[in-house]
N, CA, C and O atoms as a GROMACS GRO file, in nm:
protein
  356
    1UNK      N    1  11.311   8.840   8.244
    1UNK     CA    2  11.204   8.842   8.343
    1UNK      C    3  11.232   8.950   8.446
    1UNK      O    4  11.344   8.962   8.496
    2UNK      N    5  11.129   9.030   8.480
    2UNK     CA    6  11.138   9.087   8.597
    2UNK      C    7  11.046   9.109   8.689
    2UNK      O    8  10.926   9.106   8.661
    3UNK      N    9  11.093   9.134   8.808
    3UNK     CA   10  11.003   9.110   8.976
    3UNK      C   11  10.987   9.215   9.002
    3UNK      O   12  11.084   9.290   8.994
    4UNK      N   13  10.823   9.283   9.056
    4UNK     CA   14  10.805   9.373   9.089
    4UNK      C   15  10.768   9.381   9.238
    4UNK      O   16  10.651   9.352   9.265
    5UNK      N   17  10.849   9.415   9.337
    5UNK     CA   18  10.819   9.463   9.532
    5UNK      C   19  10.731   9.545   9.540
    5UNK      O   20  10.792   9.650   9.524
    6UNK      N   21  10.613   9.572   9.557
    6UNK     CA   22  10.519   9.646   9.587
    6UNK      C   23  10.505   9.683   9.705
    6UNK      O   24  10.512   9.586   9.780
    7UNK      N   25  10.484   9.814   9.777
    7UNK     CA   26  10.454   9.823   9.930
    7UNK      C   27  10.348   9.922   9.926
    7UNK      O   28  10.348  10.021   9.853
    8UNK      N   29  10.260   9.890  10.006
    8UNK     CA   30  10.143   9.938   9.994
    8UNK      C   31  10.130   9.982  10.139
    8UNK      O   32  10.148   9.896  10.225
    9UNK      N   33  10.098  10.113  10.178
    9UNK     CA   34  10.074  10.137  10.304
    9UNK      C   35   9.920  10.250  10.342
    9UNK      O   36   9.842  10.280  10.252
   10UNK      N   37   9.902  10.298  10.487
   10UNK     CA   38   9.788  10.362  10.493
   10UNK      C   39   9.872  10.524  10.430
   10UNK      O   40   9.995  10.517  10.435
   11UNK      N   41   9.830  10.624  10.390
   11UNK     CA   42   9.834  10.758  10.409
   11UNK      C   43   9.847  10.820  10.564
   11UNK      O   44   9.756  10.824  10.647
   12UNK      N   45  10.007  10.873  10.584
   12UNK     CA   46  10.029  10.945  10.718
   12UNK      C   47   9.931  10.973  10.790
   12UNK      O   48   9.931  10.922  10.902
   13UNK      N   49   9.793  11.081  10.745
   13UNK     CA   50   9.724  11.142  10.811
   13UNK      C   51   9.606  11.043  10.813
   13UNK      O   52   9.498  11.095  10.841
   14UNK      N   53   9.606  10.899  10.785
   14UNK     CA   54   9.462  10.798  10.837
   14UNK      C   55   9.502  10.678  10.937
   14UNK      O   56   9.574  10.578  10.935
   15UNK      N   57   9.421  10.740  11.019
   15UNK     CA   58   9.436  10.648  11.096
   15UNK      C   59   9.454  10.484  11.111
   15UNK      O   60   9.366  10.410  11.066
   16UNK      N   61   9.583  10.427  11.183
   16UNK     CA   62   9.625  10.302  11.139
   16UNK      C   63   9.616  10.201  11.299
   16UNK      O   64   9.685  10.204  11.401
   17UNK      N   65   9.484  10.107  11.255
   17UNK     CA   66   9.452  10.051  11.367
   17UNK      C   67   9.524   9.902  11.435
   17UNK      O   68   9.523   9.856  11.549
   18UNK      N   69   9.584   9.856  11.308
   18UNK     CA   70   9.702   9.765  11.348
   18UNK      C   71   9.762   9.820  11.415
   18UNK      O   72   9.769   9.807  11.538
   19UNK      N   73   9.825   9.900  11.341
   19UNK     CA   74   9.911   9.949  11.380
   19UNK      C   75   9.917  10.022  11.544
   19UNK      O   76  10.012  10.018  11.623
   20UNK      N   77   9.822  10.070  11.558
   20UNK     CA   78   9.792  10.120  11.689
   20UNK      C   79   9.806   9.976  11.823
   20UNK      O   80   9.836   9.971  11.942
   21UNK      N   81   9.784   9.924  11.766
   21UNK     CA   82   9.752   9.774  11.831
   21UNK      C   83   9.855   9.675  11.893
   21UNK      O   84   9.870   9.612  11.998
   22UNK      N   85   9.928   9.695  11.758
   22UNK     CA   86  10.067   9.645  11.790
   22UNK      C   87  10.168   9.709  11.841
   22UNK      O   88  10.264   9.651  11.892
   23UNK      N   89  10.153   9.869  11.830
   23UNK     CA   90  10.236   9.960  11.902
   23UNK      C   91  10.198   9.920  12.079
   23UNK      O   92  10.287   9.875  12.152
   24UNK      N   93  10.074   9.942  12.124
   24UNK     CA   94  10.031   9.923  12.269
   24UNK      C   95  10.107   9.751  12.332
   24UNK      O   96  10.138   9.726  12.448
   25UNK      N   97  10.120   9.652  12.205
   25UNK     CA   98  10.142   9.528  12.242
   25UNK      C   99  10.286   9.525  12.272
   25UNK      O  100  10.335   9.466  12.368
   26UNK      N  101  10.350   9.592  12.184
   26UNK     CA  102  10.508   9.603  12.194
   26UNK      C  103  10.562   9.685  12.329
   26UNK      O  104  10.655   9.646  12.400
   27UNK      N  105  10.470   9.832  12.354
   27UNK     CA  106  10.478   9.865  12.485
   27UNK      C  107  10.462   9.782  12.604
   27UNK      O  108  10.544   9.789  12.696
   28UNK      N  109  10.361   9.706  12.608
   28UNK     CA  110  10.352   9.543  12.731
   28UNK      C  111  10.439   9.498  12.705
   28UNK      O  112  10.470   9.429  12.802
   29UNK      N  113  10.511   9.489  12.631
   29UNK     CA  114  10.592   9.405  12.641
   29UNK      C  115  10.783   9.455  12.616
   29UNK      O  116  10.882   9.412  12.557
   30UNK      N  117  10.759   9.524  12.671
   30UNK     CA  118  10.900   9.628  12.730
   30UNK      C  119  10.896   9.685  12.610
   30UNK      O  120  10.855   9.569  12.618
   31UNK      N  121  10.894   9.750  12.488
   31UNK     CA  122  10.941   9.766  12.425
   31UNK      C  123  10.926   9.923  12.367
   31UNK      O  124  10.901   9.968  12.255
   32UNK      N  125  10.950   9.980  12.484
   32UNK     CA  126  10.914  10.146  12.507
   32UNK      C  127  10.956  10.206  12.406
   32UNK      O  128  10.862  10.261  12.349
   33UNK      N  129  11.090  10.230  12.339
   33UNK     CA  130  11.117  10.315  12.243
   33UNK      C  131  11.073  10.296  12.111
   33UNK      O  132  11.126  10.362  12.022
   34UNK      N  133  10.971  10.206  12.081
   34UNK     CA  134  10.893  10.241  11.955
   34UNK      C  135  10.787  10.333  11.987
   34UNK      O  136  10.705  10.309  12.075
   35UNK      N  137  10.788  10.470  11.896
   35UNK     CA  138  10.685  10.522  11.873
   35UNK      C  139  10.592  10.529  11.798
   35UNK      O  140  10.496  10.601  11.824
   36UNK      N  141  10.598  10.468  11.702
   36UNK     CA  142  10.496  10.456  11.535
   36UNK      C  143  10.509  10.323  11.511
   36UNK      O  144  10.613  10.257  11.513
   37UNK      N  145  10.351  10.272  11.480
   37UNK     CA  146  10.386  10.131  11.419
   37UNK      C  147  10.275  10.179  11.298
   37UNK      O  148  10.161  10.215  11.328
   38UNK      N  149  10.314  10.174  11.187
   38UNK     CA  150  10.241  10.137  11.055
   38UNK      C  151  10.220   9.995  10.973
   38UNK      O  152  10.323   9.938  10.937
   39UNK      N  153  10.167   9.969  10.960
   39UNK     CA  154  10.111   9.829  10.929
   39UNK      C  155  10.022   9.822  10.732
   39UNK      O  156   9.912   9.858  10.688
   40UNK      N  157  10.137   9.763  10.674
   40UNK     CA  158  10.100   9.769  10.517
   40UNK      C  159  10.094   9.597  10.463
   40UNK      O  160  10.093   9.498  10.535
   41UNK      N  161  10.090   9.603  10.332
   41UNK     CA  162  10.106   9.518  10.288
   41UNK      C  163  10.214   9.480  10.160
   41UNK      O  164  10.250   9.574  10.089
   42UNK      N  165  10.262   9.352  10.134
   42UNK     CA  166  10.359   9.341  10.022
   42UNK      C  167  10.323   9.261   9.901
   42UNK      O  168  10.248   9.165   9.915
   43UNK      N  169  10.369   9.292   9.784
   43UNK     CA  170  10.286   9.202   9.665
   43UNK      C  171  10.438   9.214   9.613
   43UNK      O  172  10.522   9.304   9.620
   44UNK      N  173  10.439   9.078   9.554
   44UNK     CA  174  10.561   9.018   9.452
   44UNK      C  175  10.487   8.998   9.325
   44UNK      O  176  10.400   8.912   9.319
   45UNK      N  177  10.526   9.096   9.189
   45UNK     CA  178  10.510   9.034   9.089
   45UNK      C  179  10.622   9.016   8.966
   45UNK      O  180  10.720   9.083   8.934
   46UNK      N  181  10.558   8.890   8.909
   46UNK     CA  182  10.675   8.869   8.844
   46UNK      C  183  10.667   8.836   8.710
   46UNK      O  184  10.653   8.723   8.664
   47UNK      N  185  10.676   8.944   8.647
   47UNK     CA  186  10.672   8.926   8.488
   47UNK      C  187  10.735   8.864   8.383
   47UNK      O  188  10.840   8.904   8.332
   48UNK      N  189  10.660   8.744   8.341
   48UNK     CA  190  10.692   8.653   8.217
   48UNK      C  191  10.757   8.736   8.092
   48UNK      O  192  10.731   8.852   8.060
   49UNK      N  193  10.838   8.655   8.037
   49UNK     CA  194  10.859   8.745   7.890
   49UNK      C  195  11.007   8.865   7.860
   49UNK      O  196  11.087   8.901   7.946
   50UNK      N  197  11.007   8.890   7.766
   50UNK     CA  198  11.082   8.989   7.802
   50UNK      C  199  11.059   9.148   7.767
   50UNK      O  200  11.119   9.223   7.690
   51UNK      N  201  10.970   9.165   7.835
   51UNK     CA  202  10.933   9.320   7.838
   51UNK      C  203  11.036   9.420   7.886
   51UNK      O  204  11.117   9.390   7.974
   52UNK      N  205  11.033   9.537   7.829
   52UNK     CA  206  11.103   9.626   7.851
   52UNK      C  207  11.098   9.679   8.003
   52UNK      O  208  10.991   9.652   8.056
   53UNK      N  209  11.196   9.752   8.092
   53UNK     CA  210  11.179   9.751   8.231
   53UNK      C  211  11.050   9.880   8.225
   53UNK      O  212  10.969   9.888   8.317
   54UNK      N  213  11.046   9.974   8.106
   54UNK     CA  214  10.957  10.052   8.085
   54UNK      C  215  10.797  10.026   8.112
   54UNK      O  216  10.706  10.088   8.167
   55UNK      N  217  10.805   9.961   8.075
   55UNK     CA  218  10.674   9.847   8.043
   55UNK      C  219  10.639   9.820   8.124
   55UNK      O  220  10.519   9.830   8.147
   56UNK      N  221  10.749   9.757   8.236
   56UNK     CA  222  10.684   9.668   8.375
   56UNK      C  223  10.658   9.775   8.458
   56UNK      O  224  10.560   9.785   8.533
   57UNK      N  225  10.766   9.872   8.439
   57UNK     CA  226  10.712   9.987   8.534
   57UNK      C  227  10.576  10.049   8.521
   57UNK      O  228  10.499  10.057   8.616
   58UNK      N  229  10.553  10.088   8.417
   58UNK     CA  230  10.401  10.116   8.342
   58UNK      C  231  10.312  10.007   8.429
   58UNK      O  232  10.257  10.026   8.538
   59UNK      N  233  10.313   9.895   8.354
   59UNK     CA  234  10.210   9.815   8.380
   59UNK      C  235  10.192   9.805   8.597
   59UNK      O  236  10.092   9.833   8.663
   60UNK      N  237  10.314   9.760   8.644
   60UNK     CA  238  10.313   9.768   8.792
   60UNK      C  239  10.202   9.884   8.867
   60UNK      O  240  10.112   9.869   8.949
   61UNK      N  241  10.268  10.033   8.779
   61UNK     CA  242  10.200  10.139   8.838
   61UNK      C  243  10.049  10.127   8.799
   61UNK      O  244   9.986  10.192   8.883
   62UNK      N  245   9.983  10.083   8.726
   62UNK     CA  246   9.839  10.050   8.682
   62UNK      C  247   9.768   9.950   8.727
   62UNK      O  248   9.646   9.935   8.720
   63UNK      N  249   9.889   9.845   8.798
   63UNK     CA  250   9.818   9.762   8.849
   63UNK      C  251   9.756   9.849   9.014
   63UNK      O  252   9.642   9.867   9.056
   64UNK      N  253   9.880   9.884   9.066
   64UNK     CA  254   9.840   9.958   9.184
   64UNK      C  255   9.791  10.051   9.200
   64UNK      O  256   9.756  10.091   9.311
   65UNK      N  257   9.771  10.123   9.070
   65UNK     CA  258   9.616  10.226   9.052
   65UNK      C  259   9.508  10.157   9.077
   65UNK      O  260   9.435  10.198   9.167
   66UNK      N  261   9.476  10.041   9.006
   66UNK     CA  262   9.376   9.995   8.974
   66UNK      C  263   9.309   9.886   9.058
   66UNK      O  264   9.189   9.859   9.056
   67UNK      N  265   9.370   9.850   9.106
   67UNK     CA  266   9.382   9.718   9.228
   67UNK      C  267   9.435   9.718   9.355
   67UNK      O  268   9.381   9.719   9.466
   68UNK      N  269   9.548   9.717   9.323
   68UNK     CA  270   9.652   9.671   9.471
   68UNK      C  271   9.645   9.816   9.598
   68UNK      O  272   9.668   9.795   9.717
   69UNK      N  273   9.605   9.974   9.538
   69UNK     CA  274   9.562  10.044   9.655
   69UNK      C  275   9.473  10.108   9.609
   69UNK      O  276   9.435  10.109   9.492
   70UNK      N  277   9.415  10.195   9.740
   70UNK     CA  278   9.270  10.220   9.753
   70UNK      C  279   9.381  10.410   9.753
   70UNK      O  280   9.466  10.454   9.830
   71UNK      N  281   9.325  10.461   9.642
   71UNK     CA  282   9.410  10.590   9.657
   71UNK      C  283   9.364  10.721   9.696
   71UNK      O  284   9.411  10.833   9.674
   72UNK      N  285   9.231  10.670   9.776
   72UNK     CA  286   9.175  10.816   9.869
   72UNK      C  287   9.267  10.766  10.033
   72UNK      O  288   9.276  10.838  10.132
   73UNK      N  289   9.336  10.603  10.017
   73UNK     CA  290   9.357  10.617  10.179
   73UNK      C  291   9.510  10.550  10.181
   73UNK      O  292   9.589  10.517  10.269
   74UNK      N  293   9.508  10.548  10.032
   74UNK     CA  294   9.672  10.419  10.072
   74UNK      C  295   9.772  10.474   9.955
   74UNK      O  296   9.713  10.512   9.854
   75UNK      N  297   9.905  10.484   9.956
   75UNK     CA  298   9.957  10.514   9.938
   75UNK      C  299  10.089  10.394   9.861
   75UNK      O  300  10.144  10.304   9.924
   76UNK      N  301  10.101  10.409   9.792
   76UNK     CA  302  10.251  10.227   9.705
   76UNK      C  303  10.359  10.315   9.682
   76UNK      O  304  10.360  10.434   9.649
   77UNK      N  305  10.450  10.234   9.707
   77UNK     CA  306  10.574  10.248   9.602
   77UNK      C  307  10.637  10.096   9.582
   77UNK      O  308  10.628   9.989   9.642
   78UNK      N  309  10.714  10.154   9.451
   78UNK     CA  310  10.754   9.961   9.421
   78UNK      C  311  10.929   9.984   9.349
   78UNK      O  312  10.956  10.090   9.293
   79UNK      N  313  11.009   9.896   9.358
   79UNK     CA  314  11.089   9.838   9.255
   79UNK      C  315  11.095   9.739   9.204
   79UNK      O  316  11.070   9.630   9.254
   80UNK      N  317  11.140   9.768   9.067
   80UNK     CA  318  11.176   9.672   8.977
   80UNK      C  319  11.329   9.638   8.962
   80UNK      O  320  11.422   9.718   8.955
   81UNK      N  321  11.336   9.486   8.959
   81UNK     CA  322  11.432   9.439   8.954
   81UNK      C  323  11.458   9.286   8.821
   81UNK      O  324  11.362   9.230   8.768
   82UNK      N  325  11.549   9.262   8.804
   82UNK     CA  326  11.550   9.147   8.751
   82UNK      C  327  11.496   9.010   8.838
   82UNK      O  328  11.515   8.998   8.959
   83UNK      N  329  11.436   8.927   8.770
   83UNK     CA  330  11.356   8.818   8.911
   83UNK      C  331  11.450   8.746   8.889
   83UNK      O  332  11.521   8.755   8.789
   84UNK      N  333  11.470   8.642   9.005
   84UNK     CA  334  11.522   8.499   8.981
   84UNK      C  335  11.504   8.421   8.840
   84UNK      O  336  11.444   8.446   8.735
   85UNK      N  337  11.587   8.309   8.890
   85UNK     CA  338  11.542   8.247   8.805
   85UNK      C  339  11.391   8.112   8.803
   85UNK      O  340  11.397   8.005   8.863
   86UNK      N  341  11.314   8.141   8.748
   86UNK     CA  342  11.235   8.018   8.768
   86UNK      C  343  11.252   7.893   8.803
   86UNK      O  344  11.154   7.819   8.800
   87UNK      N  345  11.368   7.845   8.840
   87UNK     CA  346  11.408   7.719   8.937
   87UNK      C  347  11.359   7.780   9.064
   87UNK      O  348  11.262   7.717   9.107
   88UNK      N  349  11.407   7.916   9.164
   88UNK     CA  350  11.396   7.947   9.222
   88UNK      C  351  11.292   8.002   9.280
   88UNK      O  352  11.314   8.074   9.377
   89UNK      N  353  11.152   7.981   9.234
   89UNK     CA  354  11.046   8.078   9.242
   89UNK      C  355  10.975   8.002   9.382
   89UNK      O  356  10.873   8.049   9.433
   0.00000   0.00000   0.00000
């Protein structure tokens, strides 16, 4: 089995309004030396079976073509790893 970490974020040059948001909130609230806040999202997947790590990589990257980002504005990267074990999920 293996687990795929997905991170999905905006593209440097688009504007990021969380992020803007929470940067001004962290300033109220002393927290002067942050300058950048970017604000993404995370997807866990976890593949049944025993597919080749080839495979998951393939399939991961198609999922996040195809779904998980918007690729005129967002930008992924992911690893693959071995997952837990299904007791643990």
């Amino acid at each position: 089995m293996w687990q795929a970490k997905i991170h999905v974020f905006l593209k440097k040059d688009i504007l990021d309004p969380q992020g803007s948001a929470i940067r001004r909130i962290l300033k109220n609230m002393g927290f002067d030396s942050v300058g950048n806040v970017r604000v993404g999202k995370n997807v866990v997947l976890t593949f049944d079976g025993d597919l080749p790590r080839e495979e998951v990589e393939k399939q991961t990257d198609e999922i996040c073509r195809k779904l998980l980002a918007n690729p005129v504005i967002e930008d992924y990267r992911f690893e693959i790893e071995p997952a837990a074990e299904a007791g643990s999920r």
